[in-house]
Structures are given as structure tokens and as C-alpha cells.
N, C-alpha and C positions, 0 to 999 in steps of 0.2 A: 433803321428808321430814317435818318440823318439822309441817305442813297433815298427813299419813298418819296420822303419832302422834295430832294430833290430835282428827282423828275416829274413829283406832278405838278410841280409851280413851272420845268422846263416847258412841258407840254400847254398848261397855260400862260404862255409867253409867245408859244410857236404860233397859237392861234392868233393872240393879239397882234403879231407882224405878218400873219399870211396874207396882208393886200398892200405891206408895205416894202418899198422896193428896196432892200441891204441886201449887203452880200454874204453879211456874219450877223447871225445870230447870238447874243452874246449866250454864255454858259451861268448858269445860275448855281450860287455855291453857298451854302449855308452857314452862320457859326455862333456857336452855344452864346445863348446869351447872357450878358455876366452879371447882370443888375436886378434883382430880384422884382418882381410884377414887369418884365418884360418878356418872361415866357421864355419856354424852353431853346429856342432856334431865331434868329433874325437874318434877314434878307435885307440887299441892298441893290437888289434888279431894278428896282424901279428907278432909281436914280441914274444907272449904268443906261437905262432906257432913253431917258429923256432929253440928252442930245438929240438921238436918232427920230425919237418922234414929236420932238417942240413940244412937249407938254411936259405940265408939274407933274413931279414926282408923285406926288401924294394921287392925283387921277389917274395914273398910270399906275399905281400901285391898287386902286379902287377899280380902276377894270381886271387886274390879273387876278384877283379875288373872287371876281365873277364867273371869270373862266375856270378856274382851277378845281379841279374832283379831289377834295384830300381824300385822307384813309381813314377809317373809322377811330383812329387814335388821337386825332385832334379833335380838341373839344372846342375853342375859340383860338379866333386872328384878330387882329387890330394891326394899324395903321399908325406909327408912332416915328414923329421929328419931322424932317423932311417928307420924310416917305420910305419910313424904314416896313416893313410886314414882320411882326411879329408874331410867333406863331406857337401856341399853349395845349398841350399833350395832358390825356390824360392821367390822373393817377399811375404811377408803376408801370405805365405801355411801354415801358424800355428796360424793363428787369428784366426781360428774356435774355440778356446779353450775357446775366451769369449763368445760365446753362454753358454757353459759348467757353465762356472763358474758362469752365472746370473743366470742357467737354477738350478744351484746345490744349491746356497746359500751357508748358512753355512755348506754342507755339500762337501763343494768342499774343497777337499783334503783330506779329513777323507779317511781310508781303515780297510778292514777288513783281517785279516791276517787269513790263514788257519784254527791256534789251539791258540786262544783265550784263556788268562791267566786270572785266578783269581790273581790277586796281592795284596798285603797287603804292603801298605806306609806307616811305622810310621816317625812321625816327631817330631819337636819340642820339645815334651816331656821334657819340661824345670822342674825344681824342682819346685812342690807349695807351695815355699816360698817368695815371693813377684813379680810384676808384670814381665812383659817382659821387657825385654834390646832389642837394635838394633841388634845384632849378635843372636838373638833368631828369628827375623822377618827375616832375608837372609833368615834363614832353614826352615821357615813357607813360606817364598813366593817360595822357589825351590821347598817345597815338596805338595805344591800345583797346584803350573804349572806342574810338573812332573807328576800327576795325571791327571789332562786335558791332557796334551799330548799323555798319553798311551791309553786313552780314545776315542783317535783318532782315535787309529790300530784298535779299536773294544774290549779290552782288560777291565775284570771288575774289577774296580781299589778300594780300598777300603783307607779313611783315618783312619790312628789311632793314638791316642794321649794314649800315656805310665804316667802315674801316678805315681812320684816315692813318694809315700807318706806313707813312709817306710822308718825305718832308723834313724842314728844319726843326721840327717839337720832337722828334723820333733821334735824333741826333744827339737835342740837349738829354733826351732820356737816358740814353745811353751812357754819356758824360757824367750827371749824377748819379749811376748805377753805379759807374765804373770810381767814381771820388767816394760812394759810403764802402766799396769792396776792398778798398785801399786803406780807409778811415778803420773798419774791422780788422785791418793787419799793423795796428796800431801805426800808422803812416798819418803823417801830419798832410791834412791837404785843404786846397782852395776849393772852394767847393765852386761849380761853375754858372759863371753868369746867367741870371732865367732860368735857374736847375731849380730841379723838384725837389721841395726839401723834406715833405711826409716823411713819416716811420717808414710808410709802408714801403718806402725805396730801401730802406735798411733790411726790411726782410725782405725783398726780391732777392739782395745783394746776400744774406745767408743763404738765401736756397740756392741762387747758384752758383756757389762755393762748394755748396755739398758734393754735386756732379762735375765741376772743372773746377779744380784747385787752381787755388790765386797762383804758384807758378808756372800751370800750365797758360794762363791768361798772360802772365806777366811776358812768355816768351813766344805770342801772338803776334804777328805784325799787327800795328796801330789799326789799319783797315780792317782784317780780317776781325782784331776782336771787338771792334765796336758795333759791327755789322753781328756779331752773336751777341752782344749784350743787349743787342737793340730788338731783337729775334726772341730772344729770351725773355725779357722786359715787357713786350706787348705782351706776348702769350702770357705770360702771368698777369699782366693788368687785365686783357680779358677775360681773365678765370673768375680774377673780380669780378667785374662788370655784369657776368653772366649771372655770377652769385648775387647779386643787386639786384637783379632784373627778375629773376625765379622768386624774390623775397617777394616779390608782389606780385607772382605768378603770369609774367609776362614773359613769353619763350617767342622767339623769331626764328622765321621759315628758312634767313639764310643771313649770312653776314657776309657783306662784300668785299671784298678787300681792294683799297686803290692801289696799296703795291702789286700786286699782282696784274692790276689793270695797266698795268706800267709795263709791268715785265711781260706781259700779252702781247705785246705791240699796239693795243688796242687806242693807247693816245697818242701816239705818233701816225698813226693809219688815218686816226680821225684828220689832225692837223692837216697831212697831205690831201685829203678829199676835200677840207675847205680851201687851199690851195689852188685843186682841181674846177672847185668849181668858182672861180675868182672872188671866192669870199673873206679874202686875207689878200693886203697891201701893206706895202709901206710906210711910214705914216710917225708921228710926232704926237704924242699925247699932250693933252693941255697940263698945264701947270695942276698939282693935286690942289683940290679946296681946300680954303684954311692955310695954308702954308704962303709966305710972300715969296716973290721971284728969283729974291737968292740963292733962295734954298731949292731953285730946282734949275737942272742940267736937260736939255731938249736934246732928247736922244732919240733916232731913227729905229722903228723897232717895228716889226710884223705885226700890225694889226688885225680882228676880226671885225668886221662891214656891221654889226650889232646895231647900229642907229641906223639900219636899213629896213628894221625889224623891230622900232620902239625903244629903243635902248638912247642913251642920253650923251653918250660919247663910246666911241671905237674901244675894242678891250685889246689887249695883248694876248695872244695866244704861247709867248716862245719870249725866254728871257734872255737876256743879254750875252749870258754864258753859252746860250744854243738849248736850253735844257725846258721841256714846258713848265707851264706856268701852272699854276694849282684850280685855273680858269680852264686851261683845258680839257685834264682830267676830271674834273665836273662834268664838264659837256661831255664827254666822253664816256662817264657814268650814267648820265643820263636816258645817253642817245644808246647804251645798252640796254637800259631798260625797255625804250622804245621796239630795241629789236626783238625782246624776249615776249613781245604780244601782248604787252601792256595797254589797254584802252585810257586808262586815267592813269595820271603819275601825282600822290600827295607826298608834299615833303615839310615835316614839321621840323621848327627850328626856331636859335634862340631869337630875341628881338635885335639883339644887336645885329643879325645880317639884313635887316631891311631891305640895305641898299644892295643886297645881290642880288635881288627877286628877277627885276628886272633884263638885268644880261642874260639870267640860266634861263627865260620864258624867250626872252630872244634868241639866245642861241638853237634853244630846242625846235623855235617856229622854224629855223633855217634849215635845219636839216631834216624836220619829220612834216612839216608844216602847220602843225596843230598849234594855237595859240590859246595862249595862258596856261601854260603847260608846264614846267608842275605846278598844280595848285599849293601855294605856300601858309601855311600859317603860321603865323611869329608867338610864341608863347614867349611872355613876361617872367623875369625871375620871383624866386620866392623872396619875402622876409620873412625869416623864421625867427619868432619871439616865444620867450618865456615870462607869461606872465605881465604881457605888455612887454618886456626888456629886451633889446636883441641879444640873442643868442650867439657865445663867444665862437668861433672858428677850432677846428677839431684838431687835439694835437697830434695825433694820427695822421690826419690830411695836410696839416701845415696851414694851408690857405683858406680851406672851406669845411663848413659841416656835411659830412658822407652821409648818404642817403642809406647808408647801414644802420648808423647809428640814430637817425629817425626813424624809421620802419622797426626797428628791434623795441624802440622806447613807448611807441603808440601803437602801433602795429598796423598790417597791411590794409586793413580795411579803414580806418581813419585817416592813412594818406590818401589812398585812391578816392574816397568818398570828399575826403577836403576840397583834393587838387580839384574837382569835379564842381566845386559851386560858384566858382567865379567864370568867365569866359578866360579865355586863353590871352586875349592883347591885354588885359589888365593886370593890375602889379596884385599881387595875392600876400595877404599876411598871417602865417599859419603859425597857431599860438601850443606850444606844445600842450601844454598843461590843458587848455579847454579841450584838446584832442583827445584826452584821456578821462573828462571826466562821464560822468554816467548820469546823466541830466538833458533835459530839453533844448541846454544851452550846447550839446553837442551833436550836431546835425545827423552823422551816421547811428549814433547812440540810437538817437530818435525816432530813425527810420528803423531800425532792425528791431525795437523793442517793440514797434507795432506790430511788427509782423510775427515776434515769439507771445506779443500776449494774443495774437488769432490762435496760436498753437496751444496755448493755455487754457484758451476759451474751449477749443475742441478736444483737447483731454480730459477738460471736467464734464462736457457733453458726456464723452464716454464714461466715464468715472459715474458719473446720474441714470448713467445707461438709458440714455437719451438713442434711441433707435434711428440710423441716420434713411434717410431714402434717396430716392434719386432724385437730383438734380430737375428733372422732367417733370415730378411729379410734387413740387414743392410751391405753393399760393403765393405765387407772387405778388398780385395783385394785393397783400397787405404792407407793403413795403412802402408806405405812402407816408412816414414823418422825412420833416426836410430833409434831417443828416441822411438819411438813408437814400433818397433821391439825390441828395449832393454828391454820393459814394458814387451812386449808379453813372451819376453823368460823369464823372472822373474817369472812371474804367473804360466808359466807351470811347472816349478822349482818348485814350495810348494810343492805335494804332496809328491814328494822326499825327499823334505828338512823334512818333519814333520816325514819323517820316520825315516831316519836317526836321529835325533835329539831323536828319540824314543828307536831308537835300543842303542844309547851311552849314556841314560838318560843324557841329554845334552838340557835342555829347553832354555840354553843361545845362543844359534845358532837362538832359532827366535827373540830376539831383533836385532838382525845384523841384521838379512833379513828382520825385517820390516823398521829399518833406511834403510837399501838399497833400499827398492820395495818403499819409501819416498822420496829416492834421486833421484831414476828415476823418479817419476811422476813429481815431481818439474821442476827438468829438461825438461820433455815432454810441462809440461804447460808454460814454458819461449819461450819454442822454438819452441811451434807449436799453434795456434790460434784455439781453439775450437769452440769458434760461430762465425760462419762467413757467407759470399754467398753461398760457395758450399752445399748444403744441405747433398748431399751423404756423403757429408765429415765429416758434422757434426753428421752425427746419428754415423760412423763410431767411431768417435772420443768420442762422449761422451757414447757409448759402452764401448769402452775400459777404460774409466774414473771408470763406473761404477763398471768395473770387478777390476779394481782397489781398490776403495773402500771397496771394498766384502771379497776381501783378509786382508786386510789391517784390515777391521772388523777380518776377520777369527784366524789371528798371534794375536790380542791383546785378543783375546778371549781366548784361550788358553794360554796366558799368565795372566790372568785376571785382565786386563787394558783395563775401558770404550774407548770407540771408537766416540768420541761427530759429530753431524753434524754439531754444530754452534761452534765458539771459541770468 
């Protein structure tokens, strides 16, 4: 219907400019109107107009009126503010949609967009050095609803998990491994400086006792066994990790690993092609911000040209020592991705890298050409409270509360739907206890009870032996109390919504709309009686229940939050 109005206000549009001389006809584009007696649909052509043809809005909207042929479905227009067209449908002329939406299933709202992207999502990408925190789960549930949702447009979305196990944090790991495996042979030790202190370093350090006894370790050159402890150490944090990430049924198509981007040759290759192509100099870095001049030494050091390319000062590509910089292998990560036929590259991450955005979209304009590349998004940490209180840190983790032990206490579907209602740049505060309760005051609660009392509804359907028929063959045309038209107009809203929510990598837009498309069915089923005498009424009614449901399935699927029929 929404497509009908469309073009036939375009076509009277096209008439009112065929004697006038533009080069662009504007596009005429409609949207629900939200104010009740302003009718189903509002236009704002005529204002878009009245530049081009020196008149008010409001007569330019009084000639497109004239010209326009609607459809037998509008019943009146008016002319409302400036020169807005308001435009008033009749009775239930849009209930056909829930034919559509039983007829579609879950594939009601999906679209396929013209020119289908390969995308590449990395996410989470947390260091493996001990399990997940709560502000590592946001970035894991954004950047896996973000992937169902692109998946919607028809877009082939890929997950990737960055492996930084690489590095000075890989070294301290090892150190603390190797001080609790010691500490276990009752050996009095320091434990070491910026060492992991969690348990869960104490059972790494049992398990790999079990298969190299401490004196086969103990008579390891220093090198050799910290490079196995360090080996060991990751692979067991990422067993975690992995276990963390299934808890909320979120599985990645690859994990990358930078050490091995390393041992590739793949960032040394890079460095010399920027080399080659005179995009690295010599060069003196400014004094770091924040720090006064004493405390810096002006060292001669191989710079990247990155303020050639938007960036705000030159980066180092190659440390002091001769060894890359951790700036490289990024770029070098990257620009792998580029090669692997990546059309989009998104990389979610926490807020505190803000200030890297910059150099990685500059380095990557350098060498692929493409700018603002990767698209970044900063997701904000949690405060996790109880009760209002914050919530003490895990003595398991040492530092932070494990996204184990929230997921196990609330479970998967109150995280994922939580993380989901705020936008991603803002600070989110997630109350354990309301997560759990079974009340209106808990947002997934709310949504999923809507959706098992539609199931409730059509089991006592059958239970009454309530004869169902088809779809096709169901009066819709009695569907005419508000809530029931507020339902309608909700439903035909997703596939817009899902795109939009697409185009602004914005998956928090469908927790609203499924609280909403919630709040209206609640409200339909207080104030309108689905089994009752009228038969017509009831197939009618429990139609639209159904189409209900369907959606309602469709937004938490995409959001990946079960959808239960019983509660």
C-alpha cells in the first residue's frame, strides 16, 4: 500500500513539473503518521517542492491533489501545517499484509538489496589471557545480532575473531603461569609484576602439570619453556573463550591469529611494500599528549606518511629494537582482509580505542584505497549492579566479573536482549536481579510472554476446537478497533525497520520495536476478546495474533533471543 501511495502522488508530481525546467525530480517518500486524526501516511513533497517552484507549500501541495489518481483504499486527504498531505485509508485496507506475513514466515521482512556485500565482522577479539568479562559480551552480542541483521538485506556476512597472541600481555601470561606452577610445588614465589592473578591461572597451571611434570619444565631452557607455557596458556584461555561465546550461542567462521601473521612474513612484507612505495620516512614523533617535555626523549624512528591520509600525526610502523610495532600487524591484518575479498570490513571495539580509528582507516585508504574503512563502532562498558549496588569483581577472575558467571545467573537470553536496548556508544547499566525477574519491568520477560500467550491463545483455539481456515480466506475487513489497526500498522513497519537498523548498523532499534509490537498486542488482547460468538471475527483475530507471533519470532531472532511458546 505504502509502494501505491507512493507512486501515485510520484506521478502527480511528474505532471505538476512537466513544463518546468529541473534536472531532478525530487522522489516522493512516505511515513506513518504518529499523531492520531493525522491519518495513516504523511508526505512532505510539497515543501521539498517549493524551492524549485517559488510557491507555498501548502498550493503546491493543493495542486498535487488535484493531479493525483489514489487507489480505492483511501478514503480522505487533507492538507495539514505547512504543507504537509495527509493521507486517511480505509477501514482494515492493510490487513492483507497478514496473509503475507504467515504466508512468508520467517522470511517476512528479509530483503535483498541490489549489490550484496561480502562483509567481514570482527568482534570481541579480547586478549587470550583469561576468560570473558561483561563489557566483552555487549561487543559479542552487538557484533553478532549485527551479522543476522545484515544477513537480512541478503548481504554475506562473515564472523571473525582477532587473536592477539602476540605481544608483551602473552609473555606476562606465561610468567604468571609459570609463578602459580611453582606456587603448586609449594615454592615460595613473587608473583609477577601486571600478572594475572585469577584462579583460573591456578587451573591452567594444574592441567599443565598433568602432561609436563614440573621437572621436565623445571629443566627447559628459560626460552624454550615460556614460549610452551605461553602456547599452552592461550589454547586453554581460548577454550574458555569459546565456552563463553557458545553460552550465548554465538560461534565464529574463523579466528585469526596475529602470531602467526607474524610468522607468515605477512607484516614484514607489508612494512617493505610501504617502504616501496615511499610511504615510510624518517622522522621524530611529537612529544606524547599529556606528558611535559621531560619525560620525552626525540628519537629518529621509521615513520608511516598516515597524515597523508587524514590521520593527525605520522605512526611508527618498526620499534626501536628493529621488531614491528603492534600498529603494523593491524595494518597488516587488515589489508588481509582486504585481500580475502572483503567489500566492507566492520570492527567493533571497546571505547577506549577511539583514538585508533583513525590511523587503521588511514592506513587501509593507503594501501586498498577505500576510505573509512573499517567501519568502527566503540561499544561502552557495562556497570553491572545488583539491586542498584555494584556488583563486587569475581574471585575466579581476580579483576572483573566473567561473562560465565552472568550468563549462567540470568541466562542467555536476558543478556543478549539487555545488551540490545541501549545503543552501543552509551554506558549501559545492567541490574542483575531485574534480569531475572518475571514482570513487565523486565524487558525480554515481556517480549517473550507476548509472544507464548499468542501460543496460549491458539491452543485454547484448538482446545474449543475452533476450526482454523486459511489465511486467504479470513474477513479482514472486520479488523477495524484501533489496537488492531495499531498491530497492523506495526507489522507492516518491520521490513523498514530492519533496514534501516541495517543501513545505521544499529541492531538496538529492534529491541524497542519488539517491546512495542509487545505493548500493542497486550493492549489488543485486554481490549479486544479473541474467542468469542462471532466466528468471522475470530478467525480474523486470531490471524492477526498469529502474524504477530511471527514477527515477534522474526525481531528476536535476529537478535538471537529464543522466542518460547509456553512461559
Amino acid at each position: 500500500m505504502k509502494s501505491t501511495l507512493e507512486q501515485a502522488l510520484q506521478e502527480a508530481v511528474t505532471k505538476l513539473l512537466l513544463n518546468i525546467d529541473t534536472n531532478d525530480t525530487p522522489r516522493v517518500h512516505l511515513t506513518r503518521s504518529k499523531a492520531d486524526g493525522h491519518g495513516d501516511y504523511a508526505c512532505n513533497i510539497a515543501m521539498v517542492l517549493a524551492r524549485c517552484l517559488k510557491q507555498k507549500p501548502s498550493d503546491i501541495a493543493t495542486n498535487i491533489l488535484f493531479h493525483v489518481q489514489w487507489p480505492a483504499e483511501v478514503c480522505k486527504t487533507e492538507i495539514a501545517g505547512p504543507g504537509f498531505i495527509n493521507i486517511h485509508l480505509k477501514a482494515a485496507s492493510e490487513a492483507n499484509i497478514l496473509c503475507s506475513i504467515v504466508a512468508q514466515g520467517v522470511q517476512y521482512g528479509n530483503q535483498h538489496v541490489t549489490s550484496p556485500q561480502k562483509i567481514c565482522i570482527e568482534f570481541v577479539s579480547a586478549n587470550p589471557t583469561g576468560p570473558m568479562h561483561v563489557g566483552h559480551g555487549r561487543g559479542a552480542v552487538l557484533g553478532d545480532s549485527l551479522v543476522r541483521l545484515l544477513q537480512t538485506q541478503g548481504h554475506d556476512v562473515q564472523r571473525e575473531y582477532y587473536i592477539n597472541d602476540a605481544g608483551g600481555q602473552i609473555g606476562v601470561l606465561a610468567c604468571s603461569v609459570w609463578a602459580r606452577i611453582k606456587e603448586l610445588q609449594g615454592q615460595a614465589v613473587v608473583f609477577p609484576e601486571g600478572g594475572y592473578p585469577g584462579l583460573y591461572i591456578v587451573d591452567i597451571a594444574r592441567e599443565i602439570l598433568i602432561s609436563h611434570p614440573f621437572k621436565t619444565l623445571l629443566k627447559m631452557p628459560e626460552n624454550e619453556r615460556m614460549t610452551l607455557l605461553a602456547d599452552l596458556a592461550v589454547s586453554k584461555n581460548m577454550t574458555l573463550i569459546r565456552a563463553d561465546l557458545a553460552r550465548l550461542n554465538i560461534h565464529f567462521d574463523l579466528f585469526f591469529s596475529e602470531r602467526q601473521l607474524h610468522e607468515s612474513g605477512a607484516v614484514n612484507t607489508l612494512i617493505q611494500r610501504l617502504q616501496d612505495d615511499n610511504l615510510i620516512f624518517n622522522g621524530i614523533l611529537p612529544p606524547p599528549k599529556g606528558k611535559s617535555v621531560s619525560d620525552y626523549t626525540p628519537q629518529v624512528q621509521p615513520l608511516f606518511k598516515t597524515t597523508s591520509f587524514g590521520d593527525d600525526v605520522d605512526r611508527p610502523v618498526i620499534k626501536q629494537d628493529g621488531t614491528p610495532t603492534y600498529f603494523a600487524a593491524d595494518i597488516a591484518y587488515h589489508y588481509d582482509k582486504h585481500g580475502r575479498g572483503f567489500d566492507r570490513m566492520i570492527d567493533i571495539w571497546g571505547a577506549d580505542h577511539g583514538g585508533y580509528v583513525t590511523r587503521v582507516q588511514a592506513a587501509v585508504e593507503a594501501l586498498t584505497g577505500l576510505q573509512k574503512q573499517p567501519d568502527v563502532l566503540l561499544v561502552q562498558m557495562v556497570n553491572l549492579t545488583r539491586n542498584g549496588q555494584p556488583v563486587r569483581m569475581s574471585k575466579r577472575a581476580g579483576t572483573f566479573v566473567t561473562l560465565e558467571e552472568v550468563v549462567r545467573e540470568v541466562g542467555a537470553d536476558a543478556v543478549r536482549f539487555n545488551f540490545m536496548t541501549r545503543r552501543a556508544e552509551t554506558q549501559f547499566d545492567f541490574d542483575l536481579e531485574q534480569a531475572k525477574l518475571q514482570s513487565n519491568e523486565n524487558p525480554v520477560y515481556y517480549v517473550q510472554y507476548a509472544h507464548a500467550r499468542i501460543y496460549a491463545v491458539l491452543r485454547k483455539a484448538e482446545a474449543m476446537n475452533v476450526r482454523r481456515i486459511a489465511a486467504t480466506d479470513c474477513d479482514l475487513s472486520l479488523l477495524v478497533a484501533k489496537s488492531e489497526q495499531a498491530l497492523i500498522a506495526q507489522l507492516l513497519g518491520y521490513p523498514g525497520l530492519l533496514q534501516k537498523a541495517a543501513d545505521r548498523l544499529e541492531p538496538y532499534r529492534l529491541t524497542n520495536y519488539a517491546m512495542q509490537l509487545a505493548a500493542g498486542f497486550h493492549t489488543f488482547y485486554h481490549q479486544c476478546r479473541i474467542i468469542q460468538d462471532n466466528t468471522a471475527l475470530v478467525h480474523a483475530r486470531l490471524l492477526l495474533a498469529e502474524a504477530v507471533a511471527q514477527v515477534l519470532h522474526n525481531t528476536l531472532n535476529v537478535l538471537g533471543v529464543s522466542a518460547p511458546e509456553k512461559m
